[in-house]
C-alpha positions as CSV (number, residue, x, y, z in Angstrom):
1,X,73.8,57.5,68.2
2,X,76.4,57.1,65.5
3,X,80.2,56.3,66.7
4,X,82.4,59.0,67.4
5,X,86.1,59.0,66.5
6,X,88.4,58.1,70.3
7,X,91.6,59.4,69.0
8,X,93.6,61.4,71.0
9,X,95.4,63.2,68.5
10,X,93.4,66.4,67.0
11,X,92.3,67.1,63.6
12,X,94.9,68.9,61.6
13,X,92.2,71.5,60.8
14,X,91.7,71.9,65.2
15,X,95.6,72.6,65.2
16,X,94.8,76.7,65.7
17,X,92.7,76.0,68.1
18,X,94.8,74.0,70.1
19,X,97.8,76.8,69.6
20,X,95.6,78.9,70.9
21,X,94.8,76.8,73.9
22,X,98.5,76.6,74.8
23,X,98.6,80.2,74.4
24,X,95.8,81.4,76.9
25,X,97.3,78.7,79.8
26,X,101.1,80.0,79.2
27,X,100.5,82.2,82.1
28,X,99.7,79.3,84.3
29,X,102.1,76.4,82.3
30,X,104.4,76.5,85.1
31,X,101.9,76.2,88.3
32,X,100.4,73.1,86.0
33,X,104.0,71.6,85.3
34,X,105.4,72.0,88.7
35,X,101.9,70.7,90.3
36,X,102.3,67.6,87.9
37,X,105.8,67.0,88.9
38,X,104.3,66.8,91.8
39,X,102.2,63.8,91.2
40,X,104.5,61.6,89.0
41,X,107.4,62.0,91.9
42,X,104.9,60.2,93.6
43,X,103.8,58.0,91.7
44,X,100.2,59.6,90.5
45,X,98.8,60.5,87.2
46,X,97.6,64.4,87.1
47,X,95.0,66.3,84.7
48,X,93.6,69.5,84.0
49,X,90.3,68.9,83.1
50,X,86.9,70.5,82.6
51,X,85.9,73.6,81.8
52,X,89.3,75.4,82.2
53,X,90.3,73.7,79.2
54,X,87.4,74.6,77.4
55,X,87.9,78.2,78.0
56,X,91.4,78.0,77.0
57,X,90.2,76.8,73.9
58,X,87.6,79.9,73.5
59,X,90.4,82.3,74.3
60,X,88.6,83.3,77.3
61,X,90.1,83.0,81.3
62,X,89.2,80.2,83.4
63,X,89.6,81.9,87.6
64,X,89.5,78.4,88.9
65,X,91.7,74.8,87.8
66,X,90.0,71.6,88.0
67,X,92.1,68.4,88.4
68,X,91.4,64.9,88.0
69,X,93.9,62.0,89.7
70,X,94.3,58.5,90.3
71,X,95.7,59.5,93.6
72,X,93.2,59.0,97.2
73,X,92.6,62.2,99.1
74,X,95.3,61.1,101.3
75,X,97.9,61.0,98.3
76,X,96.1,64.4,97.3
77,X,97.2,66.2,100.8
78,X,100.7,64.4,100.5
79,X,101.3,66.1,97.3
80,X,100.0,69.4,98.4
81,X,100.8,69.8,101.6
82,X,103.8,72.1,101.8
83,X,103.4,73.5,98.7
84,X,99.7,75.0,98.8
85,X,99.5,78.4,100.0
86,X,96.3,77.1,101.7
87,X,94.0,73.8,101.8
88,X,90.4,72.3,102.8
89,X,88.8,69.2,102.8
90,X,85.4,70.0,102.9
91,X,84.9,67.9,99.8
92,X,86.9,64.7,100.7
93,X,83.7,62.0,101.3
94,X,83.3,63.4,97.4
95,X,87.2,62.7,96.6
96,X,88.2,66.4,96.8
97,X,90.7,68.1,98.1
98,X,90.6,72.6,97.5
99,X,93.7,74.6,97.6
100,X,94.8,77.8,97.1
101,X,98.0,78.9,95.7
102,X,99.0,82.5,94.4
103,X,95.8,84.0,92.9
104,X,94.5,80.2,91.6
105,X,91.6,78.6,93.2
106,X,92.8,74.9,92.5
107,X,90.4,71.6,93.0
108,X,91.2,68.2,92.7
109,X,89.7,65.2,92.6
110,X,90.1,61.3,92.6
111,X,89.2,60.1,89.1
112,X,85.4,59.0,89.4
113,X,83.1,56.3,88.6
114,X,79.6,57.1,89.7
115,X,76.4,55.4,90.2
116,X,73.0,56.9,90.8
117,X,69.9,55.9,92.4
118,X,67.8,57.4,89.3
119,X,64.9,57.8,91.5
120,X,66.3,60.3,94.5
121,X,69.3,61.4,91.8
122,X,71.7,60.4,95.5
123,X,75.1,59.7,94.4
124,X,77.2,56.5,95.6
125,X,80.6,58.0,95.3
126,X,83.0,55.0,93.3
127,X,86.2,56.0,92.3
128,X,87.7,54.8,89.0
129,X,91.3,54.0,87.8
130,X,91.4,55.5,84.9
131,X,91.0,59.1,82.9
132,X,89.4,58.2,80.3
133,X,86.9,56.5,82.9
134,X,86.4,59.5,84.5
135,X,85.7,61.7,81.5
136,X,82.6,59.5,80.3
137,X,81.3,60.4,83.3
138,X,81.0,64.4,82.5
139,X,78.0,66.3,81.1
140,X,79.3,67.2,77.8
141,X,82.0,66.8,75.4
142,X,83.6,70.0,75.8
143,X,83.9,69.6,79.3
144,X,85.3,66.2,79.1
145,X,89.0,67.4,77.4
146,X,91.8,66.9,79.6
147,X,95.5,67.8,79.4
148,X,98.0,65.1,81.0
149,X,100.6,66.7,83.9
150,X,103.6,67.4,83.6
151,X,103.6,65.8,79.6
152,X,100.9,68.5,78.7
153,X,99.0,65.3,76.2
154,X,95.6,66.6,75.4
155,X,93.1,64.0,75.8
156,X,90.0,63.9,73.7
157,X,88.6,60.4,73.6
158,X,85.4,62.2,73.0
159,X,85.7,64.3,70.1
160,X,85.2,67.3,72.3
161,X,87.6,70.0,70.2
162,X,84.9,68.8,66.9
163,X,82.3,69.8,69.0
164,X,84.0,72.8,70.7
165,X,84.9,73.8,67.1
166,X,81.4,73.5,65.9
167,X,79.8,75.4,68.7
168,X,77.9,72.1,69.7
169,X,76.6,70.6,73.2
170,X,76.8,66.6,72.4
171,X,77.3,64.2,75.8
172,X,80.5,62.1,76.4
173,X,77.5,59.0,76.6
174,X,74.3,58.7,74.8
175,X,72.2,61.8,76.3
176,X,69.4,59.4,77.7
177,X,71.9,58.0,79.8
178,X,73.9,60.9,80.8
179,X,70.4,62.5,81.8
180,X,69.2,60.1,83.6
181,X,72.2,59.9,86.0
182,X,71.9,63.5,86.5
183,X,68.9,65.7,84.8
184,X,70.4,68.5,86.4
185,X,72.6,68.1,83.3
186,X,69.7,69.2,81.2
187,X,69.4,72.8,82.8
188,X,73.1,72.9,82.2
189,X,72.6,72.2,78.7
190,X,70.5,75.5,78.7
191,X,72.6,77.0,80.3
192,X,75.8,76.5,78.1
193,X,73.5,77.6,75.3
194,X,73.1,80.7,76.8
195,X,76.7,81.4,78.1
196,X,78.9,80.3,75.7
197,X,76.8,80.9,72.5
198,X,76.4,76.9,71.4
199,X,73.9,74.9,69.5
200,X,72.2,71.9,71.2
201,X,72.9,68.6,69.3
202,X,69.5,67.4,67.9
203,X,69.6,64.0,69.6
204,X,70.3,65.9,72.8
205,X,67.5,68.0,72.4
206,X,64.8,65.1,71.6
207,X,66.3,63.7,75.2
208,X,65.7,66.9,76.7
209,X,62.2,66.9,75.8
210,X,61.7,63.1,76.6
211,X,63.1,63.2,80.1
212,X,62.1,66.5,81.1
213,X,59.7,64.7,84.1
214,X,62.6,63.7,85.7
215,X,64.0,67.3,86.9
216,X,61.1,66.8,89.4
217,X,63.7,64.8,91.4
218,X,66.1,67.5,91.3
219,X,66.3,69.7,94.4
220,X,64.9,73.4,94.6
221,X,67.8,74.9,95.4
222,X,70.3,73.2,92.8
223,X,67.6,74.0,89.9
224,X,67.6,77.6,91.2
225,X,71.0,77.9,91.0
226,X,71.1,77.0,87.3
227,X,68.6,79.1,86.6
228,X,70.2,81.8,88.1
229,X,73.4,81.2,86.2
230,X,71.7,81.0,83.2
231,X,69.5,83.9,83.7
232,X,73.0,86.2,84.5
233,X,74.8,85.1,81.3
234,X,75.3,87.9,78.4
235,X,72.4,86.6,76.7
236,X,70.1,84.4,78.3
237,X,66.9,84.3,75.0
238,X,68.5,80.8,73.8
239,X,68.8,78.9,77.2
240,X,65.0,79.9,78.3
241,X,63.7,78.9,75.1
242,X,65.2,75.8,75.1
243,X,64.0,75.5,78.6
244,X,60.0,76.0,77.0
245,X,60.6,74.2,74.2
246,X,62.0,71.3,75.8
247,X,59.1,71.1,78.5
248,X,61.9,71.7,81.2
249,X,60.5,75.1,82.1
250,X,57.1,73.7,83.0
251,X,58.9,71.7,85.8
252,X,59.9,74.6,87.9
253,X,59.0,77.9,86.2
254,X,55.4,77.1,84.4
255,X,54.0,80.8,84.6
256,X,57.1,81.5,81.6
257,X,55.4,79.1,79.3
258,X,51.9,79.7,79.7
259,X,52.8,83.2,78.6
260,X,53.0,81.9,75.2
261,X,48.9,82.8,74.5
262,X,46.8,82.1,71.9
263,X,46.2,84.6,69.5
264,X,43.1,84.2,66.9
265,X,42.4,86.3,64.3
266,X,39.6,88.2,66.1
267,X,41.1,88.9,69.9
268,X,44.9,89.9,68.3
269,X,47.5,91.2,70.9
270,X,51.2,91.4,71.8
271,X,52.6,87.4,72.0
272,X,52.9,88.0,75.8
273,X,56.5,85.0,75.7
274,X,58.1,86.7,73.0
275,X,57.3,90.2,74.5
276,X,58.9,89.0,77.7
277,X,61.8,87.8,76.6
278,X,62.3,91.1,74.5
279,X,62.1,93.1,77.8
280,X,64.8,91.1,79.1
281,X,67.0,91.9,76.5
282,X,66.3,95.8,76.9
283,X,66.7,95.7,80.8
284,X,70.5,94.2,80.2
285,X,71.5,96.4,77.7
286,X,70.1,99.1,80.0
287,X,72.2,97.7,83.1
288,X,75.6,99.7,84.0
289,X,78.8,98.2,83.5
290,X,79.9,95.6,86.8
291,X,81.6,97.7,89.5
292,X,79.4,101.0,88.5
293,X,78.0,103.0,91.5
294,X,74.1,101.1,92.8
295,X,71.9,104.1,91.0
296,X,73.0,102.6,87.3
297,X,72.2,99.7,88.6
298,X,75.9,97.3,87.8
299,X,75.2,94.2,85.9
300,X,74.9,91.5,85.6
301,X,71.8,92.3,88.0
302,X,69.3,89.3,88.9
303,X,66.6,90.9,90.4
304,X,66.1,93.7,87.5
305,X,66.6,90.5,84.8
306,X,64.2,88.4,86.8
307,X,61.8,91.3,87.3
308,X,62.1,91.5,83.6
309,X,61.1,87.8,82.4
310,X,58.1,87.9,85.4
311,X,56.3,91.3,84.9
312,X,53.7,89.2,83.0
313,X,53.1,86.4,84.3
314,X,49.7,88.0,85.7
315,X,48.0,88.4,82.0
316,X,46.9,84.8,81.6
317,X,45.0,84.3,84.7
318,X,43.4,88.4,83.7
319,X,42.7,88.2,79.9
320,X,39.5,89.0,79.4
321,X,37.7,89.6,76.1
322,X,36.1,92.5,75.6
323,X,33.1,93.4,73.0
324,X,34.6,94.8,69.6
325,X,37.5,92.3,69.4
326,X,39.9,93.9,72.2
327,X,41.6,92.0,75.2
328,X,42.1,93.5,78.2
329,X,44.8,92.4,81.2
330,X,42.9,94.4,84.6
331,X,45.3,94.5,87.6
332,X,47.9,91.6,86.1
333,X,50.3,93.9,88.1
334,X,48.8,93.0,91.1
335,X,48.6,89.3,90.4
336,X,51.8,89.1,89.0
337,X,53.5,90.1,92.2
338,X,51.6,87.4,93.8
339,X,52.4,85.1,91.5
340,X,56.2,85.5,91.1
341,X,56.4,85.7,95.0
342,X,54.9,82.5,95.7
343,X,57.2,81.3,92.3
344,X,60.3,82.2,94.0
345,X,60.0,81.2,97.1
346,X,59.2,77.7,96.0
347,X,62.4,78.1,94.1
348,X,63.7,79.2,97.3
349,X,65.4,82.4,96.7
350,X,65.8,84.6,99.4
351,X,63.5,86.7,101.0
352,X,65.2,90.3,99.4
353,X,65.5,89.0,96.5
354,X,61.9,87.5,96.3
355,X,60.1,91.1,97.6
356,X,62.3,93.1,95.4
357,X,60.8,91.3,92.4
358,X,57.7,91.3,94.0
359,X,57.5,95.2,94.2
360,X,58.8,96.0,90.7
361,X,56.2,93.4,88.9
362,X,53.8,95.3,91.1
363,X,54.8,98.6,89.9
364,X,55.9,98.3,86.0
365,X,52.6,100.0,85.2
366,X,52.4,102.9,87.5
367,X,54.1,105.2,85.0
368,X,51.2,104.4,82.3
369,X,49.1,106.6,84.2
370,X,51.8,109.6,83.9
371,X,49.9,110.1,80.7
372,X,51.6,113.6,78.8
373,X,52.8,114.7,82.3
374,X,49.4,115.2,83.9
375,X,50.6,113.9,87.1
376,X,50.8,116.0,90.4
377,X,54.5,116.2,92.5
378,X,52.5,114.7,95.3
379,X,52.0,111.6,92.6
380,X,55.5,112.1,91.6
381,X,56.7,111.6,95.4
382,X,54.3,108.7,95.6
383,X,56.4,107.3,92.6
384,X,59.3,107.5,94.1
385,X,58.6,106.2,97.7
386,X,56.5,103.9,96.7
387,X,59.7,102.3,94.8
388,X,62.3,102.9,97.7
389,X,65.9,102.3,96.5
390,X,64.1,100.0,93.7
391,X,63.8,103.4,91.5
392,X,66.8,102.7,89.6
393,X,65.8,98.9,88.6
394,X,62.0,100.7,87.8
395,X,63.6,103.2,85.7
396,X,65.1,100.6,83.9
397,X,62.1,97.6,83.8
398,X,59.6,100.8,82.9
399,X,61.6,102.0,79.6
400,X,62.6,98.0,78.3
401,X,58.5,97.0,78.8
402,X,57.8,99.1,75.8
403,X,58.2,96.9,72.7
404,X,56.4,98.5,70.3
405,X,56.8,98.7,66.5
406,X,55.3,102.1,66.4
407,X,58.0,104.2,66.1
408,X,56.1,107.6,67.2
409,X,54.2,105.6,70.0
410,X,57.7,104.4,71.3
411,X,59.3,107.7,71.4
412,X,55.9,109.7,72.5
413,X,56.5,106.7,75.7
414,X,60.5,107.6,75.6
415,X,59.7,111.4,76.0
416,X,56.9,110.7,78.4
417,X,59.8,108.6,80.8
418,X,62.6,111.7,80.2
419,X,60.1,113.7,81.7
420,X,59.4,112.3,84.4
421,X,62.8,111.5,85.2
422,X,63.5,115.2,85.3
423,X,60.6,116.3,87.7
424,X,61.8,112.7,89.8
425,X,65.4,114.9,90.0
426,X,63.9,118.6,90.1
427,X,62.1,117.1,92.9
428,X,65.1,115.4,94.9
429,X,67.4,118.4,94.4
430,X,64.4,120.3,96.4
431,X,63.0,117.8,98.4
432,X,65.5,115.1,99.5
433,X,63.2,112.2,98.0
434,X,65.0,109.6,98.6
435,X,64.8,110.1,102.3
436,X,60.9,111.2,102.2
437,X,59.6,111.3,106.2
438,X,56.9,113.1,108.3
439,X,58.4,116.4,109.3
440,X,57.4,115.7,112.8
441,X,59.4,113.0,114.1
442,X,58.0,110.1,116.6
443,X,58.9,112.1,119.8
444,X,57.1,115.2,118.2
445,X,54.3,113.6,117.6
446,X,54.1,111.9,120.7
447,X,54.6,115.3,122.5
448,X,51.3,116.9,120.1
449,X,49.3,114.5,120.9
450,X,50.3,113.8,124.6
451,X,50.5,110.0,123.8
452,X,53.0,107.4,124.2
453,X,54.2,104.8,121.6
454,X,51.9,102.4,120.0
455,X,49.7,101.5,116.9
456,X,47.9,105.7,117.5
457,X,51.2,107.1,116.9
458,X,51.9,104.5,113.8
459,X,48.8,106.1,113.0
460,X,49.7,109.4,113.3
461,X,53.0,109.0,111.3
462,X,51.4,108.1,108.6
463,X,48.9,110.5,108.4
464,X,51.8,113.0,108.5
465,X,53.9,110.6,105.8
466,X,50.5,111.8,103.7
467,X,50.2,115.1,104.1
468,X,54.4,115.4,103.3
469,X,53.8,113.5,99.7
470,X,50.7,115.5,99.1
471,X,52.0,118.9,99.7
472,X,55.7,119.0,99.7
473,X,57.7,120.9,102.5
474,X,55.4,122.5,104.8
475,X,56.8,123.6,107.7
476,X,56.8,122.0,111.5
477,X,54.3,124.4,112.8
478,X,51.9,123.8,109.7
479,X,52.4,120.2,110.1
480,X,51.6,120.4,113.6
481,X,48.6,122.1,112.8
482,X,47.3,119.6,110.7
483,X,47.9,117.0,113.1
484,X,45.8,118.4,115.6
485,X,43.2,118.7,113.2
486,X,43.4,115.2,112.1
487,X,43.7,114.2,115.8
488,X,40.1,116.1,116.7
489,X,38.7,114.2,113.7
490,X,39.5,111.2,114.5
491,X,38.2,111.1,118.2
């Protein structure tokens, strides 16, 4: 790796930038300067550090300050105590002490000096005695910036603002290193490239791809929670790519890579990856704006985005090749919401969130049978039960999975979907669908049928659940009738 400059003083050309910087924390300048007074009358160095620092220097808002000290978490609570609206400890065997004051959510931390067991990726928690010790020790340049307390000295001993300024992910040490004390730090790197729009360096990248074995040590659970950041940035295409491309991706999430199918020149389809990731874009820009009422479903939403990337997944284990040259993909629905159930829960994502995405993979091609508004409204009900209060994320997985280049196929599919939309709200306005039920109750039914709770009467409701989708609003008396007749049937 070549040397990189250790000055502390920017580039003249980085001096907007770091104007800028000032700027965006001038709202918080006295918190930091009174917190750093703090420190020194004691006797202890203080320093913002991390990824507020970053974001002041992207002009964007960090919610929560991260501190760095030479101070024990003893000193930490001495300093704090008094002054802190609120505090916690929960972090101290970890050197950190969390605080609250005003609006701020503040953490800080004894300057570190970690080693890892590279084999169980368990920390022995060292602390250091220096800043500049502690920075080396962070997962990328641009996150290992600091600004000295109460002096406000930017420290940069790692060229960070040259990378910040060239939109480039590049580690404090070389990458093989800083990956192999944490290759958590890889999904990060894909994830940074997602949220905050930046190139990987290339030498991080060839790491990447060299040690991407290793994230087999990594826990479930702290690999689905990078994922899931990731996946709920503005634009996650260049993070999940880099995941494939690196080999990461086939560590924990294999079914996105093998979507990437072979396509010869005599069985040609739709590149099932590209299509997928395409579909994800569509379902964002299709989310409603954060806060909006649950029917436009309010983004950033994870199970409509993951239901997006997984709707597929079923298509390589069901492509078939059919005489003539076509390929066919029979019931991928089906094994698709097999597939991305038994996916997430060994990413251990909870259990709504796992049969949500279930259902929707399931059901992203039921509206391909809708045809040019064939269907009956007892298939129109079935639609909408069948979906539950997953209609709105349906709604919006059904219009992004059409990626066609054929203009008059897409809108003939767009017209098709307004449709059905309007016989889905004709329908509700007449019908209450959302709330679709037997007009018999259980205690009616019971009372028919002279019968008393039990699997008969679950039975018996859902024979009545049937005869309500397939013909509308009846009437009690008529579905009384029915039930009788269904009853004599059946015994």
């Amino acid at each position: 790796m070549p040397d990189r400059p250790t000055a502390t003083t920017p580039d003249p050309t980085h001096l907007p930038l770091l104007r800028g910087a000032v700027a965006q924390l001038a709202p918080v300048l006295p918190l930091l300067q009174e917190l750093g007074q703090r420190f020194a009358d004691r006797g202890h160095e203080l320093a913002l550090v991390g990824g507020p620092v970053r974001d002041a220097f992207l002009g964007r808002i960090s919610p929560d300050l991260d501190f760095t000290t030479n101070a024990s978490t003893d000193a930490i609570l001495a300093a704090v105590v008094g002054w802190a609206d609120a505090h916690w400890d929960i972090g101290r065997e970890f050197g950190t002490i969390g605080l609250r004051k005003g609006d701020h959510h503040i953490e800080i931390t004894s300057y570190r000096a970690d080693t890892y067991d590279r084999t169980s990726r368990r920390p022995e928690v060292m602390f250091g005695d220096t800043l500049e010790g502690d920075l080396v020790r962070r997962d990328f340049t641009v996150n290992a910036m600091a600004i000295r307390l109460p002096s406000l000295e930017f420290v940069d001993v790692h060229d960070g603002l040259a990378d910040l300024a060239a939109r480039r992910l590049m580690t404090p040490a070389p990458p093989e290193e800083s990956f192999a004390d944490d290759p958590l730090r890889m999904m990060r790197a894909a994830r940074f490239a997602s949220q905050l729009g930046f190139e990987v360096a290339v030498e991080v990248r060839a790491a990447m791809t060299e040690r991407a074995g290793t994230l087999a040590i990594i826990s479930a659970e702290r690999i689905r929670d990078e994922f899931t950041k990731l996946l709920l940035s503005p634009a996650p295409r260049p993070g999940l790519t880099l995941l494939v491309d690196t080999g990461l991706a086939d560590e924990f999430l294999p079914e996105l890579p093998a979507l990437r199918l072979e396509v010869d020149e005599h069985h040609r389809h739709k590149d099932v990856y590209e299509h997928s990731l395409t579909v994800l874009e569509q379902a964002i820009d299709l989310e409603g704006p954060p806060g909006a009422p649950e029917d436009q479903v309010p983004g950033p939403d994870l199970v409509l985005r993951l239901a997006s990337l997984l709707h597929d997944i079923g298509k390589p284990a069901t492509r078939r090749f059919e005489p003539g040259g076509g390929v066919s993909f029979h019931h991928h629905e089906l094994v698709g919401a097999r597939m991305a159930a038994r996916r997430l829960k060994a990413m251990r994502y909870d259990k709504d969130t796992l049969k949500a995405v279930a259902r929707l993979v399931e059901l992203h091609l039921r509206f391909h049978g809708y045809g040019e508004g064939q269907w009956t409204d007892s298939a129109v009900r079935r639609y909408v039960t069948d979906a539950g209060p997953l209609l709105p994320r349906l709604h919006r997985l059904t219009r992004s999975d059409s990626t066609t280049r054929n203009v008059r196929k897409a809108e003939r599919l767009s017209r098709a979907y307004d449709d059905l939309e309007r016989r889905i709200e004709r329908l509700a306005e007449e019908e209450e669908l959302a709330a679709i039920r037997p007009e018999l109750n259980g205690n009616e039914i019971a009372a028919a049928l002279a019968i008393k709770p039990g699997p008969v009467l679950g039975e018996a409701y859902q024979f009545l659940l049937g005869v309500r989708l397939d013909e509308g609003l009846i009437g009690k008396d008529a579905a009384r009738e029915k039930l009788l007749e269904w009853w004599a049937r059946r015994d």
